[in-house]
N, CA, C and O atoms as a GROMACS GRO file, in nm:
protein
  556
    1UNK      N    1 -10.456 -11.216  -1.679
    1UNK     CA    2 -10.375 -11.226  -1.559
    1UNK      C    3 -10.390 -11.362  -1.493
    1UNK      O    4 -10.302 -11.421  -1.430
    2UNK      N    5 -10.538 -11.411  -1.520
    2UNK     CA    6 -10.565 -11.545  -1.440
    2UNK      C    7 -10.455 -11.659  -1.502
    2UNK      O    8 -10.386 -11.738  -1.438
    3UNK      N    9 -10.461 -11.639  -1.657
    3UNK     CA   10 -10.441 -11.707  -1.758
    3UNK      C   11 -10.256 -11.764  -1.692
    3UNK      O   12 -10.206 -11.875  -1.673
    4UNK      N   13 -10.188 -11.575  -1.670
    4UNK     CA   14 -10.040 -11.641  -1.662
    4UNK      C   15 -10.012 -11.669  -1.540
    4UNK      O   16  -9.906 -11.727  -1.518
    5UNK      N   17 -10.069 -11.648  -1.469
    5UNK     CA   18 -10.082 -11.667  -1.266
    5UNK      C   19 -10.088 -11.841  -1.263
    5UNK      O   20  -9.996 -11.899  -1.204
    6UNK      N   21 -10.169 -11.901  -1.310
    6UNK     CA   22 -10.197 -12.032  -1.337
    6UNK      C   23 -10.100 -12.132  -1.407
    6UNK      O   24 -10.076 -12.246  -1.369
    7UNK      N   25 -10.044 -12.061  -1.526
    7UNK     CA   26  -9.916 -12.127  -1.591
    7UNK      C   27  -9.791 -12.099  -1.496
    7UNK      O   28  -9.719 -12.190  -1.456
    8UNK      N   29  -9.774 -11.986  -1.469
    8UNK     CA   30  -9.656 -11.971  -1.384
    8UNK      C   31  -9.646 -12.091  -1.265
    8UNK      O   32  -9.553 -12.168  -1.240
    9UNK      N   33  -9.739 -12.081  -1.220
    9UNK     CA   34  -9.799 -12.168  -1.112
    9UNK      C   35  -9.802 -12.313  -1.169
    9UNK      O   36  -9.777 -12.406  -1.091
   10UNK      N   37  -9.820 -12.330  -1.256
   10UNK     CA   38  -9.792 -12.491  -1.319
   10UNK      C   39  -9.656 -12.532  -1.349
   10UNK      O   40  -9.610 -12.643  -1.323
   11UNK      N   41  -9.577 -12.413  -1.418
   11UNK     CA   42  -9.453 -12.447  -1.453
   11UNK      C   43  -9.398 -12.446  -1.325
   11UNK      O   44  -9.404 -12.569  -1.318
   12UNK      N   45  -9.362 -12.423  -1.247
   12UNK     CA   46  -9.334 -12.412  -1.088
   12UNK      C   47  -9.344 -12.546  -1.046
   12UNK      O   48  -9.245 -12.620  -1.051
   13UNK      N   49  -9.474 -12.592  -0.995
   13UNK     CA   50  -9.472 -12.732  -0.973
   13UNK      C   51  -9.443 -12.849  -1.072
   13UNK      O   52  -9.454 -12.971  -1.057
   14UNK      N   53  -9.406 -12.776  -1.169
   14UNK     CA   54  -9.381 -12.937  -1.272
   14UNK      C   55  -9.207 -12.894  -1.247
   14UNK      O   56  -9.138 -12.990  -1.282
   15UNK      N   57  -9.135 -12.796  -1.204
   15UNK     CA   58  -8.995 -12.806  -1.192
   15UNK      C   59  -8.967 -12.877  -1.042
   15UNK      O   60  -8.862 -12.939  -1.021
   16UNK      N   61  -9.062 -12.863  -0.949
   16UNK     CA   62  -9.050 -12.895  -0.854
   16UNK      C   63  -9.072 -13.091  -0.850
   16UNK      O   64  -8.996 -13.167  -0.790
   17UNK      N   65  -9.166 -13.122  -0.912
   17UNK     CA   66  -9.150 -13.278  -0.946
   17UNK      C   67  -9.026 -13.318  -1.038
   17UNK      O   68  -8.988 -13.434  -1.054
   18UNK      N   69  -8.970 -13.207  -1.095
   18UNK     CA   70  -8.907 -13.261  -1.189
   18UNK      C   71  -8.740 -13.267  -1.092
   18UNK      O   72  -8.630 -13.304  -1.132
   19UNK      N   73  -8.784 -13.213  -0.952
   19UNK     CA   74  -8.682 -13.226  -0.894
   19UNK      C   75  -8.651 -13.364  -0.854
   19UNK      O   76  -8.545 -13.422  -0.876
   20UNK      N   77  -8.768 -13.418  -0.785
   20UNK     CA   78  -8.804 -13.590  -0.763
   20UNK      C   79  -8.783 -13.647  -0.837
   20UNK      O   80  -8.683 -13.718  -0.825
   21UNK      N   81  -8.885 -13.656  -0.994
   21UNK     CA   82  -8.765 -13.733  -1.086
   21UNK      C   83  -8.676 -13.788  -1.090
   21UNK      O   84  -8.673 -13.911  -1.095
   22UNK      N   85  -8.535 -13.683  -1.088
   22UNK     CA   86  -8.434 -13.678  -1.120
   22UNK      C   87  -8.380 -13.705  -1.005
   22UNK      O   88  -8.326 -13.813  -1.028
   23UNK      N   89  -8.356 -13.678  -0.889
   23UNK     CA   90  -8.293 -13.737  -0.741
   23UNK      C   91  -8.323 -13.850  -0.701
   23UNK      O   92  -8.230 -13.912  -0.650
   24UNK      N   93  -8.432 -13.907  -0.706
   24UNK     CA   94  -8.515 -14.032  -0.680
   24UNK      C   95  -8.410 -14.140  -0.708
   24UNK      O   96  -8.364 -14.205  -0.613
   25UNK      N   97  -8.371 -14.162  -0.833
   25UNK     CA   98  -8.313 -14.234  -0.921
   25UNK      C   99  -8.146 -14.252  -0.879
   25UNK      O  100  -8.086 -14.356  -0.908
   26UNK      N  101  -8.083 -14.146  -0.811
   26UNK     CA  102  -7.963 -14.084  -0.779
   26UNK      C  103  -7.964 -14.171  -0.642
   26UNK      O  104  -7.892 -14.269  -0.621
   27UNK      N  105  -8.102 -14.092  -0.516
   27UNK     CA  106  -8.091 -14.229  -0.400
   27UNK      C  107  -8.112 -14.334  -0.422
   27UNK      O  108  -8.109 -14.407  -0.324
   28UNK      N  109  -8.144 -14.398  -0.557
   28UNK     CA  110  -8.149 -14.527  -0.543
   28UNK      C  111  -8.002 -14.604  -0.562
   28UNK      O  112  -7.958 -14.710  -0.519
   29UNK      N  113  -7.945 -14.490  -0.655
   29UNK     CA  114  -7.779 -14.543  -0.701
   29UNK      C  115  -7.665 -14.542  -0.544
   29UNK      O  116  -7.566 -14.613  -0.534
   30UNK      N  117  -7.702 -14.468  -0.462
   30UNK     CA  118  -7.656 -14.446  -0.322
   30UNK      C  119  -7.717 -14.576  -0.235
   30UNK      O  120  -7.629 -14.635  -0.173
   31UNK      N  121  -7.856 -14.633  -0.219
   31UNK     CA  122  -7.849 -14.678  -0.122
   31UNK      C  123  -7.806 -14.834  -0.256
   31UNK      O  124  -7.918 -14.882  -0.239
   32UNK      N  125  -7.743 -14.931  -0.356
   32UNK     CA  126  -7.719 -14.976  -0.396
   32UNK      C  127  -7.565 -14.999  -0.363
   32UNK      O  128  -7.506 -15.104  -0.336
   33UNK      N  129  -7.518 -14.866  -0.373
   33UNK     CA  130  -7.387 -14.804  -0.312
   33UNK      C  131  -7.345 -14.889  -0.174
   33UNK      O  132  -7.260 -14.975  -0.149
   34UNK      N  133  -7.423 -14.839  -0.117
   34UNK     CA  134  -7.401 -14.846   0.017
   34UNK      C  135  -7.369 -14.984   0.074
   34UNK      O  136  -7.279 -15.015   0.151
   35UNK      N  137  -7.471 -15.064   0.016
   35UNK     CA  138  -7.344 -15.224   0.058
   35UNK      C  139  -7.437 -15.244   0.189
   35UNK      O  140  -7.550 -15.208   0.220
   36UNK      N  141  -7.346 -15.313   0.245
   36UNK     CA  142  -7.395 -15.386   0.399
   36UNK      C  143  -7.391 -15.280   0.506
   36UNK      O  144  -7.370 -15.314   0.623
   37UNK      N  145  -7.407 -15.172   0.478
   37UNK     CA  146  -7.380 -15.055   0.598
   37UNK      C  147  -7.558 -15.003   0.592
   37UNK      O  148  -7.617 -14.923   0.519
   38UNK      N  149  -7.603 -15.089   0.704
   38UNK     CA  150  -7.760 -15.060   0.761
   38UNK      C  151  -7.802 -14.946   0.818
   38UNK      O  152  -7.922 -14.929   0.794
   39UNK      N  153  -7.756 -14.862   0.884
   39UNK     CA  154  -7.786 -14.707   0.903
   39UNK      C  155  -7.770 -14.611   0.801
   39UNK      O  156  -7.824 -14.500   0.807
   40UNK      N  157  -7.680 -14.656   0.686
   40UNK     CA  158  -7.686 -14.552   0.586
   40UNK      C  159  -7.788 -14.580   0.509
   40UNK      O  160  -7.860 -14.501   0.449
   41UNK      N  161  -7.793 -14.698   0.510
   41UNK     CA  162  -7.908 -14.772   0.392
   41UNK      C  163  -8.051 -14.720   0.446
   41UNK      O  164  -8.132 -14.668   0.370
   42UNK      N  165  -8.073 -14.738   0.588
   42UNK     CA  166  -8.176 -14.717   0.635
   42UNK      C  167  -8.220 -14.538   0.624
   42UNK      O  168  -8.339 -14.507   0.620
   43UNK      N  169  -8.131 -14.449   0.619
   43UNK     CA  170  -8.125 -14.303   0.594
   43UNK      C  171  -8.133 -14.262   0.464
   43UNK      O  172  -8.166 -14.151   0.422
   44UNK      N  173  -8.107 -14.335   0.419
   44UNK     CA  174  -8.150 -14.298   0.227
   44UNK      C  175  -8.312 -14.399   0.187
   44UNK      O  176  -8.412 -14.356   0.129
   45UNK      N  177  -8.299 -14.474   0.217
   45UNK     CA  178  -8.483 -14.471   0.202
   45UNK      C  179  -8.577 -14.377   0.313
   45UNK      O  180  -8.687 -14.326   0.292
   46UNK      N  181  -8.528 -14.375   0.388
   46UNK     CA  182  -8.597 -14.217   0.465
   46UNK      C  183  -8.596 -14.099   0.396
   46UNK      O  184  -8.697 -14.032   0.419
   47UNK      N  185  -8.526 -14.055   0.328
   47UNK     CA  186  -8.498 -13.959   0.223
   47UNK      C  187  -8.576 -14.000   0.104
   47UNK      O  188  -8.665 -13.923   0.070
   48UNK      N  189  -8.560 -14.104   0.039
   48UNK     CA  190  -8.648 -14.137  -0.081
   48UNK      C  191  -8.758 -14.145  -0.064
   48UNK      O  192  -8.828 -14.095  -0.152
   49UNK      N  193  -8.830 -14.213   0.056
   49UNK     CA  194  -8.948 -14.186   0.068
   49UNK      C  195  -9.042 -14.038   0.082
   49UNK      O  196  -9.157 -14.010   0.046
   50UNK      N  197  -8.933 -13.958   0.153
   50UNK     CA  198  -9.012 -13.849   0.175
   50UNK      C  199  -9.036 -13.777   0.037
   50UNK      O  200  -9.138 -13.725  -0.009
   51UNK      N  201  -8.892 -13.794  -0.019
   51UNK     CA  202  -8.875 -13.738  -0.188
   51UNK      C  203  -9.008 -13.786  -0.272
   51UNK      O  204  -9.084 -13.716  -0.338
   52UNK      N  205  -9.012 -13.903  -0.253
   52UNK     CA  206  -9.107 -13.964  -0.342
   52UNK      C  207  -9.268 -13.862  -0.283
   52UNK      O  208  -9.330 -13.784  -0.356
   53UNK      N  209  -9.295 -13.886  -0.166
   53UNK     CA  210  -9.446 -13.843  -0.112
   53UNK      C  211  -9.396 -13.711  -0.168
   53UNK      O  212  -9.464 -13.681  -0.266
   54UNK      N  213  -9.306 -13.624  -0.143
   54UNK     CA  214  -9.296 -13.467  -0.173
   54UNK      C  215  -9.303 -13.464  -0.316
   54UNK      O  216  -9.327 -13.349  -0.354
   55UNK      N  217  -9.290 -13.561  -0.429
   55UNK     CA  218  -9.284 -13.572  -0.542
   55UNK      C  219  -9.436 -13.607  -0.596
   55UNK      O  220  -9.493 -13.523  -0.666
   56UNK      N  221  -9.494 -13.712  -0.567
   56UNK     CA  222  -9.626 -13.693  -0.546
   56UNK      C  223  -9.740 -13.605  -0.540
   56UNK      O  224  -9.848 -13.615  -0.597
   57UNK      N  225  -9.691 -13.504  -0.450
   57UNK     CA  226  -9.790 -13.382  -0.402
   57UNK      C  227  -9.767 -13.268  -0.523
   57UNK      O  228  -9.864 -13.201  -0.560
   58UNK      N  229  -9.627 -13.247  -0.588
   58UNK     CA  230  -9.598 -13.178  -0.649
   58UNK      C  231  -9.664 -13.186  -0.787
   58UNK      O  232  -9.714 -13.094  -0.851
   59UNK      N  233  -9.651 -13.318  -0.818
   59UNK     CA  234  -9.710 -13.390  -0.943
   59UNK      C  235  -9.881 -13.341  -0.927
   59UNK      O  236  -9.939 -13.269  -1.008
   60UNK      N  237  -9.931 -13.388  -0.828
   60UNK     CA  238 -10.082 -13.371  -0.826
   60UNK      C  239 -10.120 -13.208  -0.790
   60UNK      O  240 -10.239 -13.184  -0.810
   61UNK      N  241 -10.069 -13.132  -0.758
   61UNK     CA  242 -10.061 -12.959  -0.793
   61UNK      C  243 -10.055 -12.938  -0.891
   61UNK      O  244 -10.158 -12.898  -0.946
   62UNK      N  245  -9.911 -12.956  -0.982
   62UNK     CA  246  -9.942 -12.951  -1.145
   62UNK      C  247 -10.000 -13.026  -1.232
   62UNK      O  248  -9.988 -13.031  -1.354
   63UNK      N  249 -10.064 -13.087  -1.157
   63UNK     CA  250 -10.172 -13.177  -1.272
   63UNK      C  251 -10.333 -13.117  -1.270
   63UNK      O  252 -10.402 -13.119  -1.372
   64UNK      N  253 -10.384 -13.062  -1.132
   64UNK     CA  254 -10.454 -12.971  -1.129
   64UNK      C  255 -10.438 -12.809  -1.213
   64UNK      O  256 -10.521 -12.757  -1.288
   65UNK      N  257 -10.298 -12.751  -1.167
   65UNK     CA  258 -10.310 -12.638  -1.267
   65UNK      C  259 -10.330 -12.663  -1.416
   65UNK      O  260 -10.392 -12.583  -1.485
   66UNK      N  261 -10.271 -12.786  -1.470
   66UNK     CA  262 -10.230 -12.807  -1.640
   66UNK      C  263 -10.425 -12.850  -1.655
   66UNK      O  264 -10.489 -12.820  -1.755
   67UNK      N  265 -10.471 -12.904  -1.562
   67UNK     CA  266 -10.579 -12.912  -1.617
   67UNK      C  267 -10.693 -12.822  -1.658
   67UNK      O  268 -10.769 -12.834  -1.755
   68UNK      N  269 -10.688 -12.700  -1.534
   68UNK     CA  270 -10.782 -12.621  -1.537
   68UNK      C  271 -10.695 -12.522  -1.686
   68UNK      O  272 -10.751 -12.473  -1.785
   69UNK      N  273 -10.586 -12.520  -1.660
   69UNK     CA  274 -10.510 -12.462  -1.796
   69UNK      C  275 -10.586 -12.496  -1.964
   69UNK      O  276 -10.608 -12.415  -2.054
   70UNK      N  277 -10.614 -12.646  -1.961
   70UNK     CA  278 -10.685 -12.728  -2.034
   70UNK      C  279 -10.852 -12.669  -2.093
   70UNK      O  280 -10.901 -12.620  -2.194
   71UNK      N  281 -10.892 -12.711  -1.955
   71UNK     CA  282 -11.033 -12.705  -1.965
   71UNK      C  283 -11.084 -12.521  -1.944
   71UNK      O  284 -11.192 -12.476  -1.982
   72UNK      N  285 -10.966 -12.437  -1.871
   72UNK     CA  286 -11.063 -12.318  -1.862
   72UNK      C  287 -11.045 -12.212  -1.927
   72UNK      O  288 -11.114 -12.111  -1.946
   73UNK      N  289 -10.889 -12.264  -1.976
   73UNK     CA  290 -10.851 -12.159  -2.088
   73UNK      C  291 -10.799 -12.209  -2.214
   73UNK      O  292 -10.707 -12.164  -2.282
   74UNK      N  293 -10.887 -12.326  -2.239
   74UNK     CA  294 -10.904 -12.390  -2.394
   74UNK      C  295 -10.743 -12.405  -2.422
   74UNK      O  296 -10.689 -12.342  -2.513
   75UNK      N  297 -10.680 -12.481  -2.348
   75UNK     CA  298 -10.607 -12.436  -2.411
   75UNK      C  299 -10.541 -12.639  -2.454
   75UNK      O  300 -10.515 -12.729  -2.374
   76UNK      N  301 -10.533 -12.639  -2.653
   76UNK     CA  302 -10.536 -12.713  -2.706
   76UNK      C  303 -10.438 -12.777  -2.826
   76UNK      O  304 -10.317 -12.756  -2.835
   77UNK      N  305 -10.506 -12.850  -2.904
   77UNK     CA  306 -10.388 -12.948  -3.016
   77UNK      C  307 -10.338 -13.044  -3.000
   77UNK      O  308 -10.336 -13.109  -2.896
   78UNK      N  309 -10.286 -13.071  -3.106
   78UNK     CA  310 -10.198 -13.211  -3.114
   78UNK      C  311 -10.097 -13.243  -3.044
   78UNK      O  312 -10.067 -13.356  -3.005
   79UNK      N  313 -10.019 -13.108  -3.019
   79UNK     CA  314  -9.928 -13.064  -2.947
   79UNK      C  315  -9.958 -13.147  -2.812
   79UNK      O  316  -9.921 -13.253  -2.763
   80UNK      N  317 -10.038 -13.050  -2.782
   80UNK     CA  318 -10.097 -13.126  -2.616
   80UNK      C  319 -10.107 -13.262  -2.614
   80UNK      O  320 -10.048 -13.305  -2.514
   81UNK      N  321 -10.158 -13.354  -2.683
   81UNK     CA  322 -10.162 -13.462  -2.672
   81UNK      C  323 -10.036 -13.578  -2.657
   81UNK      O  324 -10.034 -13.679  -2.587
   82UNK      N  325  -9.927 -13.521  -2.753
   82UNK     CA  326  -9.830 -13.566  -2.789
   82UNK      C  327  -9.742 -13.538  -2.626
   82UNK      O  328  -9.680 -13.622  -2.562
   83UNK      N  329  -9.762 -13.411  -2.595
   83UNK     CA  330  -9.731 -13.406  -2.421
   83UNK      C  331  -9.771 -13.438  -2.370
   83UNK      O  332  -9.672 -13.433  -2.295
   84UNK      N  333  -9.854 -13.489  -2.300
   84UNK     CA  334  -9.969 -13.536  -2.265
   84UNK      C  335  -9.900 -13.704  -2.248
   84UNK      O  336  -9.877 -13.761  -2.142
   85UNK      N  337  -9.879 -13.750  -2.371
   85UNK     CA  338  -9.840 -13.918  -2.383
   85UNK      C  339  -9.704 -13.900  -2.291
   85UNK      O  340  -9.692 -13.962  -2.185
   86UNK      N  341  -9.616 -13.820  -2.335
   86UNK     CA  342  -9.463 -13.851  -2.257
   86UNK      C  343  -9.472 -13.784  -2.131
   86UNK      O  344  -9.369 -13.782  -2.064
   87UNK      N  345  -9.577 -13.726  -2.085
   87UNK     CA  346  -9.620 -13.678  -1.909
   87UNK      C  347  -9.636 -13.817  -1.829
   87UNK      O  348  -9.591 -13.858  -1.722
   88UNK      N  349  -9.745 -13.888  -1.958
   88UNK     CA  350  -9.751 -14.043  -1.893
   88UNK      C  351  -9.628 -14.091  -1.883
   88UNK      O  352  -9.590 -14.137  -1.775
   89UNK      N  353  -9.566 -14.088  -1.965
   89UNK     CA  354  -9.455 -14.191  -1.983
   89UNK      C  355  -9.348 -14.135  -1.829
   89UNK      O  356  -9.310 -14.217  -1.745
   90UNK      N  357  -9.324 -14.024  -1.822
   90UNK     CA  358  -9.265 -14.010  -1.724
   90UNK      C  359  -9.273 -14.013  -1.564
   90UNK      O  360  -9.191 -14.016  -1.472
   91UNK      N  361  -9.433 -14.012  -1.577
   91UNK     CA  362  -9.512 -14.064  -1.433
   91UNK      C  363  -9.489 -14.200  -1.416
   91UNK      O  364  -9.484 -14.254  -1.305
   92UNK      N  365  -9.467 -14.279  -1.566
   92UNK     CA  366  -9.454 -14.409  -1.538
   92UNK      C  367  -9.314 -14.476  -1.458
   92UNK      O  368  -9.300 -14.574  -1.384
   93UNK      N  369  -9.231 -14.386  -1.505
   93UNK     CA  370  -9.082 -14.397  -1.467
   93UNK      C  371  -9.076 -14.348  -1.346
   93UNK      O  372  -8.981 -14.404  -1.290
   94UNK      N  373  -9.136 -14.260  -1.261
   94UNK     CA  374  -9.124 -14.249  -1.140
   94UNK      C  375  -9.210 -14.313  -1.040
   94UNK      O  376  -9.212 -14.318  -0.917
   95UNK      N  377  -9.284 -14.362  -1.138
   95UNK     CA  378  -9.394 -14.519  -1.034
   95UNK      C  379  -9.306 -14.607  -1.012
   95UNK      O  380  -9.318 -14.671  -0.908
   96UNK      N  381  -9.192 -14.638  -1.102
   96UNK     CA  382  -9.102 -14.739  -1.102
   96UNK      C  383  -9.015 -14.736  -0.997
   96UNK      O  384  -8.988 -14.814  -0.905
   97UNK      N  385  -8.964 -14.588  -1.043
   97UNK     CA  386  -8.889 -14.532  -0.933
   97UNK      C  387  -8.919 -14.578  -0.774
   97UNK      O  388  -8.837 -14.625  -0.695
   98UNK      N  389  -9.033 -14.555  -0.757
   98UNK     CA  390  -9.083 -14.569  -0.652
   98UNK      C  391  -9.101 -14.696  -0.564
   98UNK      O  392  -9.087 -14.699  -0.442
   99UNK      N  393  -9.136 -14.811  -0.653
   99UNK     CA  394  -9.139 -14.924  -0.624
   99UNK      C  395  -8.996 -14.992  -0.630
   99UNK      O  396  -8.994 -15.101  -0.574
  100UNK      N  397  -8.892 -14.956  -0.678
  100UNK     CA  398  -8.726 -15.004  -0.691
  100UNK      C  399  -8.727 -14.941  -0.538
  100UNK      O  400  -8.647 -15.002  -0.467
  101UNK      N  401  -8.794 -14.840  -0.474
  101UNK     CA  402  -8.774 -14.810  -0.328
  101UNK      C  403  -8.787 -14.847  -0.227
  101UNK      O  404  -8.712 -14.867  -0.131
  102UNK      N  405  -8.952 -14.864  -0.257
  102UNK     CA  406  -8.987 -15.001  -0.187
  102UNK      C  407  -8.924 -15.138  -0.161
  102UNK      O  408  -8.917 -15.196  -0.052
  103UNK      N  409  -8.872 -15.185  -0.293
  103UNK     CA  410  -8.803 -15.332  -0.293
  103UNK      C  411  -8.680 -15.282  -0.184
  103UNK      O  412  -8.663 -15.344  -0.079
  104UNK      N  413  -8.595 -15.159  -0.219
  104UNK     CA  414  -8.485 -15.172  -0.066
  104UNK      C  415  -8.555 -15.093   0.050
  104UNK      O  416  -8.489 -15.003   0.102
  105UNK      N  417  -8.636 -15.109   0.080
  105UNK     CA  418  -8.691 -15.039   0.192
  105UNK      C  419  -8.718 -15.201   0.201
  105UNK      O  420  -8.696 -15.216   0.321
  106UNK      N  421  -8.750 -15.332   0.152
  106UNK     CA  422  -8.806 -15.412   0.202
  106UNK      C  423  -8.664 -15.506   0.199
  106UNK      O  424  -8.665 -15.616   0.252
  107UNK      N  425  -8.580 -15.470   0.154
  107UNK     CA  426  -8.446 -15.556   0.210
  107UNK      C  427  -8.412 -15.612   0.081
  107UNK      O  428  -8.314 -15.686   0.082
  108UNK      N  429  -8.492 -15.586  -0.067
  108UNK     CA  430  -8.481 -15.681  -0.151
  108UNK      C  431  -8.371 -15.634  -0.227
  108UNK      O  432  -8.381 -15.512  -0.236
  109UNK      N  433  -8.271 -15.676  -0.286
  109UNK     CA  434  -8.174 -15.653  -0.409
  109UNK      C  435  -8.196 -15.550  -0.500
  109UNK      O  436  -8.280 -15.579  -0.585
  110UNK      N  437  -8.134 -15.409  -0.514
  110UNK     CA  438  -8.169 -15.365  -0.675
  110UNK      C  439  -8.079 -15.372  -0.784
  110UNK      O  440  -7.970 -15.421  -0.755
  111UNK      N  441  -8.093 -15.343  -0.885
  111UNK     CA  442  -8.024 -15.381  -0.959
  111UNK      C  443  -7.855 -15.276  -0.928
  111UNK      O  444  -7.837 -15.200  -0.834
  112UNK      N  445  -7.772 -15.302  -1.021
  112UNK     CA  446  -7.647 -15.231  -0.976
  112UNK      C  447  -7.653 -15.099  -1.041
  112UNK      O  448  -7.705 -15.050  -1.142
  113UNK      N  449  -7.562 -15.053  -0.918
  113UNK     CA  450  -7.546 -14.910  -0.963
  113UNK      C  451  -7.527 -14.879  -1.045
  113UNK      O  452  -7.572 -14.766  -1.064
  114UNK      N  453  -7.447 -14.945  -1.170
  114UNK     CA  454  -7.389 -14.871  -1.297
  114UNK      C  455  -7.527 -14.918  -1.381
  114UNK      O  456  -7.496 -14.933  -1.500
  115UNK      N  457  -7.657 -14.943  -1.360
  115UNK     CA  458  -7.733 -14.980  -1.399
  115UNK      C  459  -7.888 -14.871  -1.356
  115UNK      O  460  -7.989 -14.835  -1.416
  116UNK      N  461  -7.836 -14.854  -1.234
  116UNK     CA  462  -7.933 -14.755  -1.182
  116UNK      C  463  -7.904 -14.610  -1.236
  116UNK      O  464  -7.990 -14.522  -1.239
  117UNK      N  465  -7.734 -14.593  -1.291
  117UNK     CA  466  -7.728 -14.447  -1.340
  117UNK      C  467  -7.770 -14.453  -1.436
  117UNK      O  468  -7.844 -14.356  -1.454
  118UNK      N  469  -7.766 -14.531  -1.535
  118UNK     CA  470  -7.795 -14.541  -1.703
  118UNK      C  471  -8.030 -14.526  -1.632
  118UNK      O  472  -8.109 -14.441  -1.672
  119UNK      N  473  -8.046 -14.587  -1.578
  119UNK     CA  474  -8.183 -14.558  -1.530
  119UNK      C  475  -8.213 -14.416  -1.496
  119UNK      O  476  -8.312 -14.362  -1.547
  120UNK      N  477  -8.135 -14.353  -1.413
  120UNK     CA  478  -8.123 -14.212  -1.409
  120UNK      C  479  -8.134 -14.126  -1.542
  120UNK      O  480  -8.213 -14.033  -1.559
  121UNK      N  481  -8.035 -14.177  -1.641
  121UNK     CA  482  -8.061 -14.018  -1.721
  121UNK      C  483  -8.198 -14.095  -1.832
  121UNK      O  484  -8.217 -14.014  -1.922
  122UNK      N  485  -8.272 -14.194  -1.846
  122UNK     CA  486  -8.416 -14.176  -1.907
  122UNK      C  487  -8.463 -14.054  -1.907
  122UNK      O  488  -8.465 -13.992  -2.013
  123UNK      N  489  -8.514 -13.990  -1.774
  123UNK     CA  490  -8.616 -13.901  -1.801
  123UNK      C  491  -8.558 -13.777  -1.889
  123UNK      O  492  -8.646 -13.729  -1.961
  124UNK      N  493  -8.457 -13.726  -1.898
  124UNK     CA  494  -8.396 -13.625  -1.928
  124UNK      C  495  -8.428 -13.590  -2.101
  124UNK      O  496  -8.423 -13.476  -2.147
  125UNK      N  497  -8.461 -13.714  -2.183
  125UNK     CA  498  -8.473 -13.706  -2.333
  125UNK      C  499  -8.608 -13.694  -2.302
  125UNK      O  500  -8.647 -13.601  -2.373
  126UNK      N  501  -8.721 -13.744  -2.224
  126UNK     CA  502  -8.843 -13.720  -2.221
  126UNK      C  503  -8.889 -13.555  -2.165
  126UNK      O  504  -8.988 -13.486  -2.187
  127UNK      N  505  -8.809 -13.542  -2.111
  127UNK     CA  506  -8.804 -13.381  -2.104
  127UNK      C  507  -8.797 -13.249  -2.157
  127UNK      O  508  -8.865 -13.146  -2.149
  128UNK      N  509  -8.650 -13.300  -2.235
  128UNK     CA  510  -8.654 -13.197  -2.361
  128UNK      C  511  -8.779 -13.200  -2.419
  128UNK      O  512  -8.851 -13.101  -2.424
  129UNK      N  513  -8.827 -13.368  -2.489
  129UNK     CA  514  -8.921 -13.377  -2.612
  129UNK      C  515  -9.074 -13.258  -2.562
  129UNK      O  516  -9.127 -13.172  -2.633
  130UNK      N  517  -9.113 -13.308  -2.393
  130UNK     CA  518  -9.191 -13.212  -2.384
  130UNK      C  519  -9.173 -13.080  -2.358
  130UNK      O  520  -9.260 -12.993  -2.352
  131UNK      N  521  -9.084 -13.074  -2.345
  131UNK     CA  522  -9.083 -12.879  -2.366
  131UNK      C  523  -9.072 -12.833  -2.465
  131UNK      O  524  -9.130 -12.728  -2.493
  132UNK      N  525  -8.976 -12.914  -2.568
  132UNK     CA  526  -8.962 -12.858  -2.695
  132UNK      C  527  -9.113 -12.826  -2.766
  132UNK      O  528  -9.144 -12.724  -2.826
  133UNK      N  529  -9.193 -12.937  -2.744
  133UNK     CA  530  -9.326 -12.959  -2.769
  133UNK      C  531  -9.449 -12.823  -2.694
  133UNK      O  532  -9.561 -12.792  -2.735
  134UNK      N  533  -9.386 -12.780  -2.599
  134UNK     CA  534  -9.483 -12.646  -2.545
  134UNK      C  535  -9.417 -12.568  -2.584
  134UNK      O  536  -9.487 -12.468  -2.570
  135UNK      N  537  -9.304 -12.531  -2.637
  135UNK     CA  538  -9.281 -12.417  -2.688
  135UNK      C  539  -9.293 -12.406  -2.820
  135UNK      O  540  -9.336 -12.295  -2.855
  136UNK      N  541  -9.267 -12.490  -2.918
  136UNK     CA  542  -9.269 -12.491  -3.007
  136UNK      C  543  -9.395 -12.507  -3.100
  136UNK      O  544  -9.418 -12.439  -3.200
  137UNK      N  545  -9.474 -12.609  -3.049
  137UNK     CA  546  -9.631 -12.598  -3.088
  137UNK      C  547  -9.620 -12.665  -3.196
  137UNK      O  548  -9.685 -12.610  -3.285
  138UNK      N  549  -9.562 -12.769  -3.232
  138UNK     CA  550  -9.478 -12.830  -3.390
  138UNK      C  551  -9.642 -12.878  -3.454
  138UNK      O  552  -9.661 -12.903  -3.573
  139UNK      N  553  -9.720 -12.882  -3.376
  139UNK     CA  554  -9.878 -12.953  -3.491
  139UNK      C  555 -10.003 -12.884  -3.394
  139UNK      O  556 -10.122 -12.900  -3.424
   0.00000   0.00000   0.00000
């Protein structure tokens, strides 16, 4: 019971970061959007920021459950590892995320929108690969 209380509870918060992820990337294509209009601009990094800290907290909940998942109910393989690498990889993309936020929270240029959507759908192939990878158990 502990066992699925804990996964349930992990998969939960990894959908809930995976909400940040994926929106993060979307306000960045909006406040790019937005042009010389300073109250809207200024209302979408208010939003991204909070997204981001609420994305954060979510991330470090399921990184606690996946661990004790790990360490208390053995739970192992190649598999894991191979998830494990593209978990990084996708933390890495929302560090990025994060700092492309910063730069317009600090007034600086981002790149263009039709540039920020193609940035948007990255995480989405890293997604499948790890789920396919927990369900499937391929090694």
């Amino acid at each position: 019971m502990a066992y699925l209380l804990t996964k349930t509870f992990h998969v939960v918060f990894v959908i809930a970061w995976m909400a940040s992820v994926f929106y993060l990337p979307r306000i960045l294509v909006n406040i790019a959007e937005a042009g010389d209009q300073p109250a809207v601009r200024a209302r979408l990094v208010l939003m991204g920021q909070r997204l981001y800290r609420f994305g954060h907290v979510m991330f470090g909940i399921a990184f606690v459950l996946g661990l004790l998942l790990w360490l208390y109910f053995h739970i192992s393989g190649a598999w894991l590892h191979a998830k494990l690498a593209l978990v990084v990889a996708l933390f890495a993309y929302y560090i990025v995320s994060g700092r492309k936020l910063k730069r317009a929270d600090a007034g600086k240029p981002l790149p263009s929108a039709t540039a920020l959507r193609w940035f948007n759908e990255l995480p989405l192939p890293l997604l499948v690969m790890i789920v396919w990878l927990v369900l499937a158990k391929p090694f």
